[in-house]
N, C-alpha and C positions, 0 to 999 in steps of 0.2 A: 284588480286587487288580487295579490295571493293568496294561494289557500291556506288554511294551515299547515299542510303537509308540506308545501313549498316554501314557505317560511322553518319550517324545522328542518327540511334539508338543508337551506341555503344557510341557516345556521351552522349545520354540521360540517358542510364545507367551508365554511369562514373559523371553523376553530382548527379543523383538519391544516389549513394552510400557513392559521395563526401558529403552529406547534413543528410544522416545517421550513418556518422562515428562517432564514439564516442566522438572525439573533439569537434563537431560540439555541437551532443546532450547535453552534461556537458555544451556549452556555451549558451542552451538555459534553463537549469536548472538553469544555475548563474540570467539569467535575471529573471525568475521564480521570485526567491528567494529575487532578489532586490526590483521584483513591489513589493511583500508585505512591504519590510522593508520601501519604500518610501510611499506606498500606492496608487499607480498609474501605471496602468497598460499599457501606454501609447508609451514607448520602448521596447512592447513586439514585436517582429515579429511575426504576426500575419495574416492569409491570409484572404483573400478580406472574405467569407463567413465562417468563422472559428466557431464554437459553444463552448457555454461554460452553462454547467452546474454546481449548487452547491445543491448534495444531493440531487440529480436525477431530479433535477427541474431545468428546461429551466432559463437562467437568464441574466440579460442586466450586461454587463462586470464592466459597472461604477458605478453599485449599488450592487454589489459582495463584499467577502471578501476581493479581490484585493482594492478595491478604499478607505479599511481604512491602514493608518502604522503599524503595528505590529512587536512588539521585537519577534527576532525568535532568539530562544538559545539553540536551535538543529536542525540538520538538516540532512536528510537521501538521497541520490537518486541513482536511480540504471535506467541503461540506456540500452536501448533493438535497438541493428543494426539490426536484421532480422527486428522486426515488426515497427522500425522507430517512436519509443517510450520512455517516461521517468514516473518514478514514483518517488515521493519527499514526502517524511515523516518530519513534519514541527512541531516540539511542542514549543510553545509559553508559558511556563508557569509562568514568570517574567509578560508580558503586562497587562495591566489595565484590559482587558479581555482577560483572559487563553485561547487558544484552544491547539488543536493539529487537524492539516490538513494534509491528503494525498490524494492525485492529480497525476492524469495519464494525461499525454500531447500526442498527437496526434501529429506528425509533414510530412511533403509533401513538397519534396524542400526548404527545410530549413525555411517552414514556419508553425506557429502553425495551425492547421486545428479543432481541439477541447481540450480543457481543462475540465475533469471531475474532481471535487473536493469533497471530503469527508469531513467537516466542524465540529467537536466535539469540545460542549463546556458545562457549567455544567448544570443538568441532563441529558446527552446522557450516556450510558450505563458505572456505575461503573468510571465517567471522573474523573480524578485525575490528572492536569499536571503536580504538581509540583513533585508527585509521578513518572509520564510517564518519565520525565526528567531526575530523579534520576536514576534508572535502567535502562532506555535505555544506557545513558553515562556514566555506568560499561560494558556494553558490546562489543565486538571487533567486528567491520563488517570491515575491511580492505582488501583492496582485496586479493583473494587468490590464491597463485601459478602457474603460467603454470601446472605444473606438478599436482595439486591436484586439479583442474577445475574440477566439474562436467561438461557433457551434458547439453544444452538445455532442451531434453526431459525429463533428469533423475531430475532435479528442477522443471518440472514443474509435475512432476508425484508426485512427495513429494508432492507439495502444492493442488493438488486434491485427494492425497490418504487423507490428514489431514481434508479437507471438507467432503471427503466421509464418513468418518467416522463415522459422526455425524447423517448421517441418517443410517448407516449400518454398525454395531459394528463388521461384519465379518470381513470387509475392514482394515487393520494392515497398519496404517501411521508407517514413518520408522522413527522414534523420536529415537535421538540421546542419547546416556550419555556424558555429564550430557543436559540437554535440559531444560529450560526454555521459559513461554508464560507470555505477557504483555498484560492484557486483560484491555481496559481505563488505570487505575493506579491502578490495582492489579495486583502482581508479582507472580508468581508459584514456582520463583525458589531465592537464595539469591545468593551473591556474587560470593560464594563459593560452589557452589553445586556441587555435584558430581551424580547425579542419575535426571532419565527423572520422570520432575515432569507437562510435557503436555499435557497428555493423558486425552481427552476429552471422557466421557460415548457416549451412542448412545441416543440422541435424543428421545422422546415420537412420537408415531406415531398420526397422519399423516405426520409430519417431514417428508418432503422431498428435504431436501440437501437445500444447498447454489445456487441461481440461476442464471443465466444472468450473467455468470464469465467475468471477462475480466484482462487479461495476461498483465504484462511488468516484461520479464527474462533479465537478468543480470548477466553470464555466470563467467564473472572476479568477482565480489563481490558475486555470489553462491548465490542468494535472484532472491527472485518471489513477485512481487506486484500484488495481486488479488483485484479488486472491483468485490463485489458483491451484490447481494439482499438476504438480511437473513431472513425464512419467519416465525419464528417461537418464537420471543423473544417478539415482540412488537404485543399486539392482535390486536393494531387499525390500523397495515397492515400488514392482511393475505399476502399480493402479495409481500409481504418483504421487510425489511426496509434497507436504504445503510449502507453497512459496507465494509469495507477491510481487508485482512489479508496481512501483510507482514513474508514472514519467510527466515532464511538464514538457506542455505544447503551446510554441508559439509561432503565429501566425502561418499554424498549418504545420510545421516543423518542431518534430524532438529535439528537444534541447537538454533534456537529462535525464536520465533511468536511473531506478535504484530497485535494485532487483535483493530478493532476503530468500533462501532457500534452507529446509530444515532437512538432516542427517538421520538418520537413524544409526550408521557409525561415523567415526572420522571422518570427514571430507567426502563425503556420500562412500568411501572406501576405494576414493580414486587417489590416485598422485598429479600433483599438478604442478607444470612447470610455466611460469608467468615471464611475459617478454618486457624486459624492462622498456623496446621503445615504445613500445603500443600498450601496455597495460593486459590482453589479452592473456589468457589463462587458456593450456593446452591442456587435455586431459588424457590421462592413460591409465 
């Protein structure tokens, strides 16, 4: 017989996992998605001391991207039971002002505990919504078979072998064929591609990687949503500026990145010249 104290744990943990099930998660990504369309973040459930950040900066919730309406004419999310998390890829590129948002939710008994948000809009790195729109909604994220599920570890291992990369050319991300990357609104890859057109050089030194990672896996949709700090695009922050990468993996293999990096001036205050056979973007 258990004790009481094992009976009130095992309840704690039966609600803990009732509030992280995926039903749960996808119903606090619908409301996500409603505050923006309404612009009122006000039927979010929201816990008593919750944080919200926009673009790594501390910010009061009513004066956020939440408190204006925005047309959202795409929308991405992928919902994480272990770490009791959601990531929502939002491109707006119809609204009076374009963006494209991706947003990592924190949740704690069914309540939100912090909302991190990635905010691009035009001059943040290569922004193009109407472009991001276009090619994202050619692609197929549907979720993917019992039977051809990667692992947990093995998606999240793609989406750090593909960062590592970039400071260390030794490190072989496991880019799919055909493979395509959405970097702002430049495409690497076309409709129809049949060959990996994602393969990122290695970085100039002191390049040293992607920092301050933070994970939401998605095991049924085979995608990993990364927020990170990228220290090496924007000179006016060495300590690195917010970016995200999302990518879907299937069966072990990159199949698409979509990478959102924030400016602090035009184009991080670089010039860039983009190869029209390859999609790649040269900077100077």
């Amino acid at each position: 017989m258990l004790s009481p104290t094992a009976i009130a744990l095992t309840c704690v943990v039966a609600q803990a996992s009732a509030a992280c099930d995926r039903t749960n998660l996808q119903g606090i990504v619908a409301a996500y998605i409603q505050a923006h369309a309404s612009g009122s973040p006000k039927d979010l459930p929201l816990a008593k001391n919750f944080t919200y950040t926009e673009n790594e900066v501390a910010t009061n919730i009513t004066r956020s991207i939440l408190s204006q309406a925005i047309t959202v004419d795409l929308k991405r999310s992928l919902v994480d039971t272990t770490e009791c998390s959601t990531f929502t890829e939002i491109t707006a590129a119809t609204n009076k002002h374009p963006y494209v948002i991706d947003t990592r939710i924190l949740v704690s008994d069914g309540s939100i505990t912090a909302i991190q948000a990635v905010v691009a809009d035009t001059g943040d790195w290569i922004f193009n919504a109407t472009s991001h729109l276009s090619w994202s909604k050619s692609e197929n994220w549907e979720a993917i078979p019992v039977s051809k599920q990667d692992k947990r570890s093995t998606i999240k291992a793609a989406g750090d072998a593909y960062l590592d990369s970039w400071a260390d050319g030794k490190v072989k991300a496991p880019y799919g064929t055909p493979c395509a990357r959405l970097e702002g609104g430049a495409y690497t890859g076309s409709k129809n591609t049949s060959s990996n057109t994602c393969h990122m050089p290695e970085f100039p030194k002191p390049f040293a990687g992607a920092l301050n990672r933070r994970y939401v896996i998605d095991e049924e949709i085979g995608a990993v949503g990364i927020l990170n700090n990228f220290p090496f695009i924007d000179a006016t922050r060495p300590e690195g500026t917010p970016s995200t990468n999302l990518l879907r993996v299937e069966e072990g293999k990159i199949r698409y990145i979509h990478e959102t990096t924030i400016c602090a001036t035009k184009n991080c205050g670089r010039k860039i010249q983009s190869s029209r056979s390859t999609g790649q973007c040269n900077l100077t």
